[in-house]
C-alpha positions as a Markdown table, in Angstrom:
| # | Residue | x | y | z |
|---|---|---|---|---|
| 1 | Unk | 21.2 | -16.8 | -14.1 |
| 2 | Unk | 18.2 | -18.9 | -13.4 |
| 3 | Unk | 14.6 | -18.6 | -14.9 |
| 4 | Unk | 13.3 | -17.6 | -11.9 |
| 5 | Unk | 15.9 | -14.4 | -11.4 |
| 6 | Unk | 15.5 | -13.8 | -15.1 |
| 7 | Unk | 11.5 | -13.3 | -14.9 |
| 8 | Unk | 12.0 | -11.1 | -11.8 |
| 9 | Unk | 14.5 | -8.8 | -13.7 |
| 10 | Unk | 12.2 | -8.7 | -17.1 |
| 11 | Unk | 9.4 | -6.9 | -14.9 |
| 12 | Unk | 11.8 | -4.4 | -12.8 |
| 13 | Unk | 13.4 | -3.2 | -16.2 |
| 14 | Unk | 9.8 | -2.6 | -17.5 |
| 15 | Unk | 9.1 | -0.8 | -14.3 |
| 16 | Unk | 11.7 | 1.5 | -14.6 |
| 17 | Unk | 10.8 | 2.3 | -18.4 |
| 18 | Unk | 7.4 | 2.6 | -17.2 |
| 19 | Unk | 8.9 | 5.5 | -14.6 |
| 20 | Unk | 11.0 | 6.9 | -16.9 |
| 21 | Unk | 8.5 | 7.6 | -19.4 |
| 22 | Unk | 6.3 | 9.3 | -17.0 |
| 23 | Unk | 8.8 | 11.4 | -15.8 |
| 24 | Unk | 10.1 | 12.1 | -19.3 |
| 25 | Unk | 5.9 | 13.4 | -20.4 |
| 26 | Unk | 7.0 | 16.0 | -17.8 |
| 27 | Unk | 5.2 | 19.4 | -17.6 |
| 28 | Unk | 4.4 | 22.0 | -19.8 |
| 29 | Unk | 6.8 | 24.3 | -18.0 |
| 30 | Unk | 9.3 | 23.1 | -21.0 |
| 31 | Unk | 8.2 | 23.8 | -24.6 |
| 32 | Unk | 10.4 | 21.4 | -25.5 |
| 33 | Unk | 9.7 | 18.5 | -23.1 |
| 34 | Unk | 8.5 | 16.2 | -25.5 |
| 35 | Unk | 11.5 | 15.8 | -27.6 |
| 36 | Unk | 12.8 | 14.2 | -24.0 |
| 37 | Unk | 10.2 | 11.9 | -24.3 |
| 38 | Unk | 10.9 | 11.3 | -27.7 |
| 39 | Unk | 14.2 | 10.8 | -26.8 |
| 40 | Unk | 13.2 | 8.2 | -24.2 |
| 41 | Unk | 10.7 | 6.3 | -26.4 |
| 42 | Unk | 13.5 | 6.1 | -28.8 |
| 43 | Unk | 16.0 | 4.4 | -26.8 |
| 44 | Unk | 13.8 | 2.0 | -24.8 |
| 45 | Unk | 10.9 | 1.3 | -27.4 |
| 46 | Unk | 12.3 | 1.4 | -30.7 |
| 47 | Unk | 9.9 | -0.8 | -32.4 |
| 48 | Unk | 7.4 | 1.7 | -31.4 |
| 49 | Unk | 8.9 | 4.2 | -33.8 |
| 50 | Unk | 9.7 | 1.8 | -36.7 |
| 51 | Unk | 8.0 | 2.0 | -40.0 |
| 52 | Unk | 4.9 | 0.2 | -40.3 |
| 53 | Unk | 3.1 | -1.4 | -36.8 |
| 54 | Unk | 5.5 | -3.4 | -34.6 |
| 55 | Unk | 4.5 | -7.1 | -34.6 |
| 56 | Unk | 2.6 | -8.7 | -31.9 |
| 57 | Unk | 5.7 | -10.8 | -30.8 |
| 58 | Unk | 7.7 | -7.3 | -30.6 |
| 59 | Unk | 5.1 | -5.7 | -28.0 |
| 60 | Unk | 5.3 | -8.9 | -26.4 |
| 61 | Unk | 9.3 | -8.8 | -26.1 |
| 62 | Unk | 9.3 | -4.8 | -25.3 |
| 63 | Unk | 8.2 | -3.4 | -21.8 |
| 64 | Unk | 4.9 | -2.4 | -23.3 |
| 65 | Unk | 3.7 | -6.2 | -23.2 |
| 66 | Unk | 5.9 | -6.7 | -19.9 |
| 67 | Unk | 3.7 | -4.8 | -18.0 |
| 68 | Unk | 0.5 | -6.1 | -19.7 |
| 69 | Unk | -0.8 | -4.1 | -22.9 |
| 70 | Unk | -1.4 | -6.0 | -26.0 |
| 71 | Unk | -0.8 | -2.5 | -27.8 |
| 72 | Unk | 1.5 | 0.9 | -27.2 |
| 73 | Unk | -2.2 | 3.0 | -27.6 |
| 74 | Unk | -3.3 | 0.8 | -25.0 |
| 75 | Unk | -0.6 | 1.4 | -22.8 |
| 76 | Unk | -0.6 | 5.3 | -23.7 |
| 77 | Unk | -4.4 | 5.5 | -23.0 |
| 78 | Unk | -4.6 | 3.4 | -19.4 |
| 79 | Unk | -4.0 | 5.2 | -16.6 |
| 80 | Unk | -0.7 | 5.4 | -14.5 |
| 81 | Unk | -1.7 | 3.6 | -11.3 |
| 82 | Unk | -2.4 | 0.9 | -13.9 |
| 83 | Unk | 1.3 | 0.9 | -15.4 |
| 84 | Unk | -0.3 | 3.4 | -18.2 |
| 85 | Unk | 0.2 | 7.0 | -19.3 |
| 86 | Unk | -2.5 | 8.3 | -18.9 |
| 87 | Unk | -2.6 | 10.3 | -22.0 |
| 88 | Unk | -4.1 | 10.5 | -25.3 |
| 89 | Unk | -3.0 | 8.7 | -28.7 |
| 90 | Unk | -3.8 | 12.0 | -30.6 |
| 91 | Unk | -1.1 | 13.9 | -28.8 |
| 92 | Unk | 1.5 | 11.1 | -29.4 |
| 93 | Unk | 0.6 | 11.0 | -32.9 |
| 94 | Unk | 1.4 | 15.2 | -33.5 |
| 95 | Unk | 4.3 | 14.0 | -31.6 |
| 96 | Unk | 5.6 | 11.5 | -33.6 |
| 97 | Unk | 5.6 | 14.0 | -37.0 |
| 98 | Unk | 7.1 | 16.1 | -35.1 |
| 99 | Unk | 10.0 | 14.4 | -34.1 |
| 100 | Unk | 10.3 | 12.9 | -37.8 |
| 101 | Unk | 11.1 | 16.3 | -38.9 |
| 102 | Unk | 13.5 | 16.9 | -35.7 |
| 103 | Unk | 15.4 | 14.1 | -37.0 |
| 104 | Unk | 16.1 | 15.3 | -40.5 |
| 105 | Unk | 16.7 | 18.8 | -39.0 |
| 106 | Unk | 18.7 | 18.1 | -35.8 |
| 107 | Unk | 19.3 | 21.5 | -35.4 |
| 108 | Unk | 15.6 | 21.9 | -33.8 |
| 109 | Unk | 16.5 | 19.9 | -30.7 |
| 110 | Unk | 18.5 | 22.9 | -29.6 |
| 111 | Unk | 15.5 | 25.4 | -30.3 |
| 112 | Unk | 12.6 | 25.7 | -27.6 |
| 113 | Unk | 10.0 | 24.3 | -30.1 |
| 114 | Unk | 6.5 | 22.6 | -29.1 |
| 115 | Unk | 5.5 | 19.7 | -31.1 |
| 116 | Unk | 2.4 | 22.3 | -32.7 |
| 117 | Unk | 5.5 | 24.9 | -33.4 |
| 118 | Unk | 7.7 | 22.4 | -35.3 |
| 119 | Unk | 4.3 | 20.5 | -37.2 |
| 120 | Unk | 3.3 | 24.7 | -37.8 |
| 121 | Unk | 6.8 | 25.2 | -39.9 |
| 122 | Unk | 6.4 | 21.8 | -42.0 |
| 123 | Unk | 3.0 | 22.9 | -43.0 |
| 124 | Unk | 3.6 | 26.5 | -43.6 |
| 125 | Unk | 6.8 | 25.4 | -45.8 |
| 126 | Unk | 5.0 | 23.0 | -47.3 |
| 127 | Unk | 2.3 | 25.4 | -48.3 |
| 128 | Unk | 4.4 | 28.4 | -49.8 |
| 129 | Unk | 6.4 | 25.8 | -51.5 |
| 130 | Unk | 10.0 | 26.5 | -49.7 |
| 131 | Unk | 13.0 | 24.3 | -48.2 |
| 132 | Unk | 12.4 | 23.9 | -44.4 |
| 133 | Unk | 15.0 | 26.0 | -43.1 |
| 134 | Unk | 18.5 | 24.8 | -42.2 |
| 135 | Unk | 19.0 | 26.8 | -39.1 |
| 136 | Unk | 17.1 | 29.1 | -36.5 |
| 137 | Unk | 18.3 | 31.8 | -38.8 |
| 138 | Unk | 16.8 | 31.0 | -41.5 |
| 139 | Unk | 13.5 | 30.2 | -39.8 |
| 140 | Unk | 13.7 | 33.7 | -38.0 |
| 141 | Unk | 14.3 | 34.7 | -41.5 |
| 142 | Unk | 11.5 | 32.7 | -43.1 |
| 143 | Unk | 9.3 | 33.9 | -40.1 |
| 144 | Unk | 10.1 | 38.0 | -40.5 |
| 145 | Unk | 9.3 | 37.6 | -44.0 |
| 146 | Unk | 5.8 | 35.6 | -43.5 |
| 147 | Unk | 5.3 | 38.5 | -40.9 |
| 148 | Unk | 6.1 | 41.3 | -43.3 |
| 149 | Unk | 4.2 | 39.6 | -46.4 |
| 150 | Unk | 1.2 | 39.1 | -43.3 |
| 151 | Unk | 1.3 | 43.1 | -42.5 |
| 152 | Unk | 1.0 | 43.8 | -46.5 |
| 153 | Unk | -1.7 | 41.9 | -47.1 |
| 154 | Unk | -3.4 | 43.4 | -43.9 |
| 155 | Unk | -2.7 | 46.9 | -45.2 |
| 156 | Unk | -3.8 | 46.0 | -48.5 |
| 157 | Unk | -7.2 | 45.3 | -46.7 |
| 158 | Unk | -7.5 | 47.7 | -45.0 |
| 159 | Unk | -6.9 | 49.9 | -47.9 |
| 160 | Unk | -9.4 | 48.1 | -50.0 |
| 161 | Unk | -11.7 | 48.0 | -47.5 |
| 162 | Unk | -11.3 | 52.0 | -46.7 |
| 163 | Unk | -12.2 | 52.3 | -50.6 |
| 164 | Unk | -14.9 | 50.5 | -50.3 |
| 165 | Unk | -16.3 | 52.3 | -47.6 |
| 166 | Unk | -15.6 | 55.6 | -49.6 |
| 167 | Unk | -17.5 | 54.2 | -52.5 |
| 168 | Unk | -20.6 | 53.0 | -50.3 |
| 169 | Unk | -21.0 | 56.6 | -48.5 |
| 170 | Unk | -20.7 | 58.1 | -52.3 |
| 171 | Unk | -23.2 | 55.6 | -53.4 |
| 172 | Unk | -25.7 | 56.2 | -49.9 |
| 173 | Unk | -25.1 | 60.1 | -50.9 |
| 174 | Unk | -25.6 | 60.1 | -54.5 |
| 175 | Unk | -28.6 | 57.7 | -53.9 |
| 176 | Unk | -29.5 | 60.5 | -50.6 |
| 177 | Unk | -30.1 | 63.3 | -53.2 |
| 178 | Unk | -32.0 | 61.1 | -55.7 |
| 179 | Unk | -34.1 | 60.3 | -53.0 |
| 180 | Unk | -34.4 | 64.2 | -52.0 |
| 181 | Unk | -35.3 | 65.4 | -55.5 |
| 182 | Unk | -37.8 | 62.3 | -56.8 |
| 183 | Unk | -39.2 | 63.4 | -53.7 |
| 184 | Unk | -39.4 | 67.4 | -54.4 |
| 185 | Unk | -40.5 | 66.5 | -58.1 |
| 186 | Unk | -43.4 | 64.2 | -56.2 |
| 187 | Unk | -44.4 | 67.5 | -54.4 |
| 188 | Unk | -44.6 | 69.8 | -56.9 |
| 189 | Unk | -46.7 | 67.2 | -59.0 |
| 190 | Unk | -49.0 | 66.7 | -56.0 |
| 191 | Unk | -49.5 | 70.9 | -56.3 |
| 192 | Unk | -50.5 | 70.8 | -59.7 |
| 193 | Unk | -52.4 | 67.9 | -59.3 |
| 194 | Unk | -53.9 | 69.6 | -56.5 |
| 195 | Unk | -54.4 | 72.9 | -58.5 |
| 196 | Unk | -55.4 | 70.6 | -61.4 |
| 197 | Unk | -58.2 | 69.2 | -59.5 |
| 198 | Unk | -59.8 | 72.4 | -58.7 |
| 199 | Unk | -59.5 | 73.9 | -61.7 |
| 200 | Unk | -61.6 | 70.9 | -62.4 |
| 201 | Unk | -64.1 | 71.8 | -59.1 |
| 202 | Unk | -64.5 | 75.1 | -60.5 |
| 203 | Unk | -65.1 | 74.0 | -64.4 |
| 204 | Unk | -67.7 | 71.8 | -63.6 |
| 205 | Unk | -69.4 | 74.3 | -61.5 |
| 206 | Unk | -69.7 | 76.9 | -63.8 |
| 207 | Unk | -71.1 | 74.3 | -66.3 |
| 208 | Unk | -73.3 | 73.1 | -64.0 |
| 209 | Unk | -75.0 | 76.7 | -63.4 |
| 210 | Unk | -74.5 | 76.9 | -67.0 |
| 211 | Unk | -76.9 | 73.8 | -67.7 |
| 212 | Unk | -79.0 | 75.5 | -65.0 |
| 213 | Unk | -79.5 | 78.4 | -66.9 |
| 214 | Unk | -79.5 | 77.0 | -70.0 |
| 215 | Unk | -82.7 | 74.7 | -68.6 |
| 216 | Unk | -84.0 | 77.8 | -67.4 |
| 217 | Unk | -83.6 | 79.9 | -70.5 |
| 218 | Unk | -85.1 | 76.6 | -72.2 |
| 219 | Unk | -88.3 | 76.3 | -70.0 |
| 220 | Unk | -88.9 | 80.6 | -70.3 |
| 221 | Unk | -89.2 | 80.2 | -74.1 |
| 222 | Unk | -91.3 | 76.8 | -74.0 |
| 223 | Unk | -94.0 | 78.4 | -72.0 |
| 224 | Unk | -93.9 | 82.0 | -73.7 |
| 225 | Unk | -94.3 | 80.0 | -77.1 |
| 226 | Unk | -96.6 | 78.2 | -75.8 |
| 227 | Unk | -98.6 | 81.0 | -74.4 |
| 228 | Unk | -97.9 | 82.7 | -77.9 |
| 229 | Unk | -99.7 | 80.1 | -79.5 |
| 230 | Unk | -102.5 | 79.6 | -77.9 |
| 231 | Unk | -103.9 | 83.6 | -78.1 |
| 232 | Unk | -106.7 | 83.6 | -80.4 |
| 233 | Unk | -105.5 | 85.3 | -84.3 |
| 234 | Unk | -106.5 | 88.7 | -85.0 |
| 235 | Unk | -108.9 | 89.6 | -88.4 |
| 236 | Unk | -106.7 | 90.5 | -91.5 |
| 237 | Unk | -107.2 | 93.6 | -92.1 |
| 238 | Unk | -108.4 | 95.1 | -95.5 |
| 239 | Unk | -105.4 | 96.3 | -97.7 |
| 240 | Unk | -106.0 | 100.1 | -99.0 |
| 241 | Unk | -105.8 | 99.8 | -102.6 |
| 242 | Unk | -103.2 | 102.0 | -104.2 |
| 243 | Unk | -104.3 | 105.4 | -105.8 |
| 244 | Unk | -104.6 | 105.5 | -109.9 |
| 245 | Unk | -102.6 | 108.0 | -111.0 |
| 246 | Unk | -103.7 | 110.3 | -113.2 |
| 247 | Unk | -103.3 | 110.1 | -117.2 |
| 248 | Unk | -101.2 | 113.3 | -117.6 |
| 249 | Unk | -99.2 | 112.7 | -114.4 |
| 250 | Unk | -98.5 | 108.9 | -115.8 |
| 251 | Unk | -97.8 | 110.5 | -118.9 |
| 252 | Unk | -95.0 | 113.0 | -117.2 |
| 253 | Unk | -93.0 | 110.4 | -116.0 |
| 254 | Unk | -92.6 | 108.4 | -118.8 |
| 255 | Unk | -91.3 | 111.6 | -121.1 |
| 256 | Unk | -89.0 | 111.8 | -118.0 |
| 257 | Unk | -87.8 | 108.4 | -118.3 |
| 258 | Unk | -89.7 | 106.9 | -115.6 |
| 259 | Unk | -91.7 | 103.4 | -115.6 |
């Protein structure tokens, strides 16, 4: 085969990988689609899927530098009238762990998995510290028990949270009637405060008319003395002297014990 029927062959085949891995992206109409593609990348780029980045002279070799990309996110990224994908490296990528666990579980190719479904059971495995299941049974398994675990805790809430709304509306109650009788104690102390106060109104009018009659009382016996002492004194009058009693009559009463 000559060079010249060689070089014309080299771009054809990458043509045709090109196609196939378009029509292997397919639709979303199959859950399971992109294990086909995975499938597909597998057979015709297998450096893409080796450990590690494949070397410069390997995307050169493969159909990825055949039809002009320095890179297989490059060719992943361009668009398809351009010989690209037009997709995104971030979906590949979910892709790629997910086919790493098909591979160890082959049993999953059979199952109608997304790439999100079969990343979803590594993690949740991962994170309740259990074997990935062996066999669609033993996920179904692994999945009726998460769901039946799931419906406990919810029922667990809801009766925690059911006690803590009991408690609140005993609390807002209790608290309801505290409020209700600080505030009947707050009436009756206005009243006597109120009664109090007048009580007060009513002392301090009496002792005022009480000063007031007091001043008056005062001011009546000022002027009366007063008047009393300026009326002009009245002559002594002459003091009767007392009768001498006869001798014999003096005499009488002292023989009769008199003095």
């Amino acid at each position: 085969m000559s060079g010249t029927q060689l070089t014309l062959l080299v771009p054809k085949a990458a043509r045709d990988a090109h196609a196939e891995l378009l029509a292997a992206l397919g639709t979303e109409a199959n859950p399971a689609q992109w294990m086909v593609f995975m499938d597909a990348v597998t057979r015709l780029l297998p450096d893409v899927l080796s450990s590690g980045r494949p070397s410069k002279d390997a995307i050169q070799r493969s159909a990825i530098g055949q039809l002009g990309f320095t890179s297989w996110q490059a060719m992943i990224e361009a668009p398809t009238d351009a010989s690209g994908l037009g997709w995104n490296f971030s979906g590949w990528k979910a892709w790629r762990r997910a086919w790493t666990a098909v591979q160890a579980y082959p049993w999953l190719r059979q199952e109608p998995l997304t790439s999100s479904e079969v990343n979803s059971i590594v993690l949740d495995c991962k994170r309740d510290g259990i074997q990935f299941p062996g066999s669609a049974g033993e996920l179904e398994a692994i999945r009726q028990g998460r769901k039946e675990a799931q419906e406990a805790r919810k029922a667990e809430t809801v009766q925690a949270l059911t006690q803590r709304a009991e408690t609140a509306e005993k609390a807002l109650q209790e608290a309801s009637a505290l409020a209700r009788s600080v505030t009947d104690q707050l009436n009756q102390v206005q009243q006597q405060l109120a009664t109090a106060l007048g009580q007060v109104a009513e002392q301090a009018e009496v002792i005022g008319t009480l000063k007031a009659e007091k001043s008056q009382v005062e001011t009546n016996r000022d002027f009366w003395k007063n008047k009393a002492q300026a009326k002009p004194a009245q002559p002594a009058q002459p003091q009767a002297e007392a009768p001498q009693l006869g001798l014999w009559k003096r005499l009488m009463r002292w023989l009769m014990g008199s003095k």
